[in-house]
N, C-alpha and C positions, 0 to 999 in steps of 0.2 A: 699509687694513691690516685692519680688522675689521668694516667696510662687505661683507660676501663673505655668498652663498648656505649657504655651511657655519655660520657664525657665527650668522645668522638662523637657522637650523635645530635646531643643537647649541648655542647658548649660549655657544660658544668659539672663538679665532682658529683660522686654519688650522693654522699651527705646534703648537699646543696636540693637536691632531686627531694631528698627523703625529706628533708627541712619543712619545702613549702607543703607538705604533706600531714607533717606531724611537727605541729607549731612545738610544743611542748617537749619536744629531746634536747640537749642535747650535744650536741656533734663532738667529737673526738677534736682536741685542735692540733694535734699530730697523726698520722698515720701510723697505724699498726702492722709491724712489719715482722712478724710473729705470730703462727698461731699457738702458740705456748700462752701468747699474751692476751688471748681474747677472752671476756667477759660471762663465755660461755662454751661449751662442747661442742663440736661441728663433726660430721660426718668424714673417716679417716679410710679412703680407698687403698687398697693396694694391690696387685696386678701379679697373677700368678700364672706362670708358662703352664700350660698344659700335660698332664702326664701318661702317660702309656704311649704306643705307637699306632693310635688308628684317630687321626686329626680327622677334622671335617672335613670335608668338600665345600667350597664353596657354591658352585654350581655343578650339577652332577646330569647329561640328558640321560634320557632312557627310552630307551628304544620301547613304545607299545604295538605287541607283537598280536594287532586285532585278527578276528576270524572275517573272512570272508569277504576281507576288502575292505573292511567298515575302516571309520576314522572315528575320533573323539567327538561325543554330542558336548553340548552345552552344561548337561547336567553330568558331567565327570569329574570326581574327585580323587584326588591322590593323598593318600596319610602314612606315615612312618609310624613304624612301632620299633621304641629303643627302650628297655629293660622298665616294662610294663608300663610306658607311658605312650600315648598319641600325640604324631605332631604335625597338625595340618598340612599339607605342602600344598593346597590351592585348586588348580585345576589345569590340564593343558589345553593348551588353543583350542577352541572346537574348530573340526576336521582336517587337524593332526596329528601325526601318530607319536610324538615327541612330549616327554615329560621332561621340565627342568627341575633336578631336585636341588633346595637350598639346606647346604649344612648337611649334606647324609653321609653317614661313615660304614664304611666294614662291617658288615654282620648287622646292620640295621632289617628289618622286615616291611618290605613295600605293599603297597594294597592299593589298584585302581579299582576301582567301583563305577561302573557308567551303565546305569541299568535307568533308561526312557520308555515308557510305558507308553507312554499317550504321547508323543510327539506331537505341532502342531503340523498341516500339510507341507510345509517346506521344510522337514527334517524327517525321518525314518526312525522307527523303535530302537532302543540299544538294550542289548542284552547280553552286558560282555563285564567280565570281572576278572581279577586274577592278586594272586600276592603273591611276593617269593624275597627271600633274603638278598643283599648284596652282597657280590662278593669283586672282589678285587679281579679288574677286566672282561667282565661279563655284563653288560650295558646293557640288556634286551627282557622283560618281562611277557612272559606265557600270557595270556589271557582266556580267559572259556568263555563260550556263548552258549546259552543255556536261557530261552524263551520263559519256561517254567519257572523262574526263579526270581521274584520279585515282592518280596517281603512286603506287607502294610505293617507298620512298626509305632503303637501307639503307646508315647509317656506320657504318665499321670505322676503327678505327685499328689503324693496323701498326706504328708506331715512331713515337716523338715531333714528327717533321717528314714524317709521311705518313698521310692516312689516306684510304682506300679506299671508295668510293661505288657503290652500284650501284641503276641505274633500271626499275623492270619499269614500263612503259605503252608499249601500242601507237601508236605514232605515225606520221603520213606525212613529217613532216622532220624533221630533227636537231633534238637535244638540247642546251643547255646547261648547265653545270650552274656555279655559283661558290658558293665559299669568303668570308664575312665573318668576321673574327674582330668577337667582340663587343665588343673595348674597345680597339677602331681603327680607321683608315681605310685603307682599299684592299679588294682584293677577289684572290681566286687563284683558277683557272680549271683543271677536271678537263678530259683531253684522253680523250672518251669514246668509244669503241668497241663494236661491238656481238657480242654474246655467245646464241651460241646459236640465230642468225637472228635478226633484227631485231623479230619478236614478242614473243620472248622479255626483251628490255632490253637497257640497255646498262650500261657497265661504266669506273670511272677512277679515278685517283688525282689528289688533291690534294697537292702537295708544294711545301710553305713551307720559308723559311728561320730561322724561331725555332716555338715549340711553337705550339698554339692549344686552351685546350684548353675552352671556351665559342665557340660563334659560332652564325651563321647557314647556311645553303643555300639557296640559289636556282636552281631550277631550271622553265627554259620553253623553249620552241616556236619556234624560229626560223623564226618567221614575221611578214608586216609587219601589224600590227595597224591597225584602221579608228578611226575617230571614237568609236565606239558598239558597237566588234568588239575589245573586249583582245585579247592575244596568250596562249595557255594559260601558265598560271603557279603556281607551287608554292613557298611558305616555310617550311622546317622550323629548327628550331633545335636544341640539345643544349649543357646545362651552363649554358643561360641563365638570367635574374635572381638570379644566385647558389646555384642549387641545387647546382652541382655543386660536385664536392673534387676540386679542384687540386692538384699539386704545386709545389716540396716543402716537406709537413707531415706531422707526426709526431700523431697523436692515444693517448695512454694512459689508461685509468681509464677511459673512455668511449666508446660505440660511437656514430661519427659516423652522422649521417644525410643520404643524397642524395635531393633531391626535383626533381624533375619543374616547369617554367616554370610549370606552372596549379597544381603543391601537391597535384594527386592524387595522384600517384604517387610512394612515395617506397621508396627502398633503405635499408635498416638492416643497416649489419655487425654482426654479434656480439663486435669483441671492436677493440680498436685494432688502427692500421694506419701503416704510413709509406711516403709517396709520396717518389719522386725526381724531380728537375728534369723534366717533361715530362709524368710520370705523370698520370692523371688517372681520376674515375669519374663517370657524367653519362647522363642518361635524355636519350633524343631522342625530340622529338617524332613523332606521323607525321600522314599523310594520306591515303593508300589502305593499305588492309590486305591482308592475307594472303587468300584464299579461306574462306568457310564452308560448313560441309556444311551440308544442313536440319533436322538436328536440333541447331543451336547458333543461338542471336543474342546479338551485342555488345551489353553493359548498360555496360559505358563504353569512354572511346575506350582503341587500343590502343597502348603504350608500349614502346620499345626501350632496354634496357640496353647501354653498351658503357664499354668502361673498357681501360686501355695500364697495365700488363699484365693479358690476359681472366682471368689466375688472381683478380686482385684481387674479384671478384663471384660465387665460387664456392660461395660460404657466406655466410648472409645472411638476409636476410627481404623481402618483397618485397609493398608494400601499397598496394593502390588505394582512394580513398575515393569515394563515391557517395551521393546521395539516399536517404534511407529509405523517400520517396514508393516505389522501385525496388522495393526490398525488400516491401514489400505489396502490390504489383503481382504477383510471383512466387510468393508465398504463394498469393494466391488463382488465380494460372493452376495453381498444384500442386494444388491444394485440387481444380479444378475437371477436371484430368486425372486423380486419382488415382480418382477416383469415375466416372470414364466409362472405365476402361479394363478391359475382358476381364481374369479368371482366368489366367493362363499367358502373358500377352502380354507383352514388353518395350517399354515404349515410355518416352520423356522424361517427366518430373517437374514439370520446370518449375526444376529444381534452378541455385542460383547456384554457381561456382567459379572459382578463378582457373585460367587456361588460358595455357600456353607452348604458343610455335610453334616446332616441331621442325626444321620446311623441309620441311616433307611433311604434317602431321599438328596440330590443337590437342591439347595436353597437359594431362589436367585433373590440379591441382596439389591435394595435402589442403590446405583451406583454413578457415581460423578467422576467425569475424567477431565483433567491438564495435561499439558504439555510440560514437563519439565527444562531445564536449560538447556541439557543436553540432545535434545531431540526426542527421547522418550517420552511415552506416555506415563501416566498414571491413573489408574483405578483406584475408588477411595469409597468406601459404604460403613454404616455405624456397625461395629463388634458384635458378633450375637454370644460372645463369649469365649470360653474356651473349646478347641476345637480345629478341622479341619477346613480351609479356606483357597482357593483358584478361582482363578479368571478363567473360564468359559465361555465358551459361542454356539450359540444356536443355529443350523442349518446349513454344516458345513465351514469350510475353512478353503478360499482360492488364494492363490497369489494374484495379485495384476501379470497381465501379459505382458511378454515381453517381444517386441515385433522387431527381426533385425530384416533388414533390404537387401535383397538380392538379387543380381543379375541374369539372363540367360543370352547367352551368345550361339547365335543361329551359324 
């Protein structure tokens, strides 16, 4: 009765707590020692051993078996597939070759994916993928590197049981493409056609029978993969680890925030909002990007808004966070462009800004940056909607130098 976390706390029984709260109850003048005897149904747990013979892991490493020396970028992801479901498992360290996996069992199907397009100058391109089943004392995944292979992967939603996929990568066989929702099992399959000649991409809809408005994509190579040869392969996600906002909620008083699976990227309404059954708004991830001219480089990766109905993200605020190391890296390439550059001449800075893709063109956005608690920065520009969104630098990209002393003995 007064054995409770409150009472240790507060000095007082729970009732006592609830009392000054709600004038009007009340209170039991006995303890209820019984839930036979309470006033109402309460929720009845019971705990059931696990069956068959292939338990979890609790921690599981895995050796990633990169090409050419390479280790893990920053933008590596690792996902489990167990009897048609995805299940995130995060990212390994960047530049290690070690995946820890949580909870993977026997006959699960691993998938790393670290394919970096545009690195910024203190990182290298990644273009390395692989999947392969577990099996009992075999620790070590294939992976392929393959330059050619970097999907632009764009979701639309059209109505709450469709939404619209489209694949720019040159390829010599068909595409696949599926649908996980990310808090089930099964998978739905876009029936993909090609648009524009077969260089150009192809093109489908996913169409379910209830909303989805978090999941995964899957999209590879129908082709038969070797021992030590995966088959090309692509995992994006959108509205995953709870960043997005679902319907139907109502938000007043306060402007909800959507962020992005990694927590860079996130959307800020200005003002409440109320979704209905289906609605939703949710940053997707990507993996090849849009083109860049030569007077721009990616300083982080880029991100796509999309949200049922597109009015819903028309206004807004839209922020990427990044290293700061980034930030004095661009200083001194501006420092050291501004002072080599001709009288009358126009040329890049070295300048940071957030940049939208138009479908033709990068759009640099006014953008305002802080320092967050952590040492990072953030970039912050108003929404131009739904759509594809990075932080860009004009004129190059240096690190600061790094000068160590040294000796000569005569």
């Amino acid at each position: 009765w007064r054995d409770t976390f409150g009472n240790d706390l507060l000095n007082r029984a729970e009732w006592a707590t609830i009392s000054r709260f709600y004038e009007w109850l009340n209170p039991p003048s006995e303890p209820v020692l019984s839930t036979a005897d309470l006033p109402a149904g309460i929720t009845s747990t019971d705990l059931i051993p696990a069956q068959g013979t292939n338990p979890g892991t609790p921690t599981q490493p895995v050796d990633l078996l990169y090409v050419d020396g390479e280790t893990a970028s920053s933008l590596a992801r690792a996902f489990l597939f167990r009897e048609d479901r995805i299940i995130d498992q995060g990212a390994p360290v960047a530049g290690t070759t070690v995946m820890n996996l949580i909870g993977s069992q026997v006959g699960d199907r691993l998938c790393l994916i670290d394919i970096d397009v545009a690195p910024t100058s203190t990182g290298t391109p990644r273009h390395q993928f692989g999947c392969d089943s577990l099996v009992a004392g075999d620790n070590e995944l294939p992976l392929r590197k393959d330059k050619n292979w970097a999907p632009v992967i764009l979701l639309t939603p059209v109505t709450t049981l469709t939404m619209e996929i489209e694949i720019a990568q040159p390829v010599n066989v068909p595409l696949v493409a599926r649908l996980y929702p990310e808090d089930g099992n099964g998978y739905i399959e876009a029936q993909l056609s090609a648009q524009n000649g077969p260089a150009s991409g192809v093109r489908g809809t996913f169409v379910y029978t209830a909303p989805i408005m978090s999941g995964f994509v899957q999209v590879y190579a129908a082709e038969v993969p070797g021992p030590s040869f995966p088959r090309r392969e692509a995992i994006i996600d959108y509205g995953a680890n709870g960043g997005g906002l679902p319907g139907p909620t109502s938000s007043f008083g306060h402007a909800p925030v959507i962020a992005s699976a990694d927590g860079r990227a996130v959307f800020l309404l200005t003002e409440g909002v109320t979704l209905q059954e289906g609605e939703f708004i949710a940053w997707q991830s990507m993996i090849g990007r849009p083109p860049l001219p030569p007077t721009l480089e990616m300083i982080s990766a880029p991100y796509r808004l999309i949200a049922l109905p597109p009015e819903l993200v028309d206004a807004g605020v839209i922020s990427i966070r990044y290293p700061a190391l980034e930030t004095l890296a661009n200083q001194s390439a501006a420092l050291a462009s501004s002072s080599a550059t001709p009288a009358g001449v126009d040329q890049p800075q070295g300048e940071l800004a957030l940049h939208y893709w138009t479908g033709s063109i990068w759009q640099e956005l006014p953008t305002d940056f802080v320092e967050d608690p952590n040492g990072d920065m953030i970039a912050s520009a108003p929404s131009q909607g739904i759509g594809i969104y990075a932080l860009l630098a004009s004129g190059g990209f240096n690190p600061p130098a790094l000068y160590v002393p040294t000796s000569l003995r005569e």
